[in-house]
N, C-alpha and C positions, 0 to 999 in steps of 0.2 A: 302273541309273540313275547319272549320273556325280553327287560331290558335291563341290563347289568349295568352296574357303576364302577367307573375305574376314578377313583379317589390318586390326583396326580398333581405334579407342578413340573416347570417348567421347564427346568435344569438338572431335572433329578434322570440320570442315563438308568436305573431300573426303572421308571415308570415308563420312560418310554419305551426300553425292553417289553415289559407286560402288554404294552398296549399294541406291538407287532406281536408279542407270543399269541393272542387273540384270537387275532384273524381266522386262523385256521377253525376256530372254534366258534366264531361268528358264521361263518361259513357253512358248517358243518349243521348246525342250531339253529341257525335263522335266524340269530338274535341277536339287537341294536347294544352299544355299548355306550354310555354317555360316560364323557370325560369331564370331570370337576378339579378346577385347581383349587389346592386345600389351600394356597395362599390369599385364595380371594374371598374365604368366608373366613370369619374368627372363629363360629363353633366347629365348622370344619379343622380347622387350624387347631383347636385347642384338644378336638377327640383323637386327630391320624396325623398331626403332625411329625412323629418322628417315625411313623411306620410305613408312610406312602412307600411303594404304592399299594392302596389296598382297594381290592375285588368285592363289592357287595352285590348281592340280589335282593333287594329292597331292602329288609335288615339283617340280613344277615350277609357277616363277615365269610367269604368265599375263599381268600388267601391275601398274607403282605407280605412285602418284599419280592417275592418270584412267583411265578405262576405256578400253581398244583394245578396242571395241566388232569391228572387224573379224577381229583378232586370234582372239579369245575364240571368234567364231561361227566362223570356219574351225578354229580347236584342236574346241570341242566335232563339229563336222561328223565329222570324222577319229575320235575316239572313240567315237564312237556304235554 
């Protein structure tokens, strides 16, 4: 099962957007999403802090700011 990273914080209304746009696609993929607040790590903080919220699969950058809903679904297709 793949598990994706949503790079987020607290108060940020797109991160939490991205992480309901998800659903559907967690759904669809069978795949877990861990949520990391970029405020509570420093190297988090100093790589994605002004682009939260951003989408990884391990290292690689999937999308920031809004979901590439297309993107996402042909990246997971491909690793499956």
């Amino acid at each position: 099962m793949a598990k994706l990273t949503l790079i987020s914080r607290a108060y940020c209304h797109l991160c939490q957007e991205m992480e309901l746009a998800l659903l559907p696609l967690m759904e669809e993929f069978g795949v877990d999403v861990e949520v990391l607040d970029v405020d509570a790590d420093p190297e988090l903080e100093a790589l994605y802090d002004e682009l939260v919220p951003v989408l990884l699969h391990e290292e690689s950058e999937l999308c920031h700011y809004f979901l590439d809903v297309i993107k996402v679904r042909d990246y997971l297709s491909k690793i499956r």
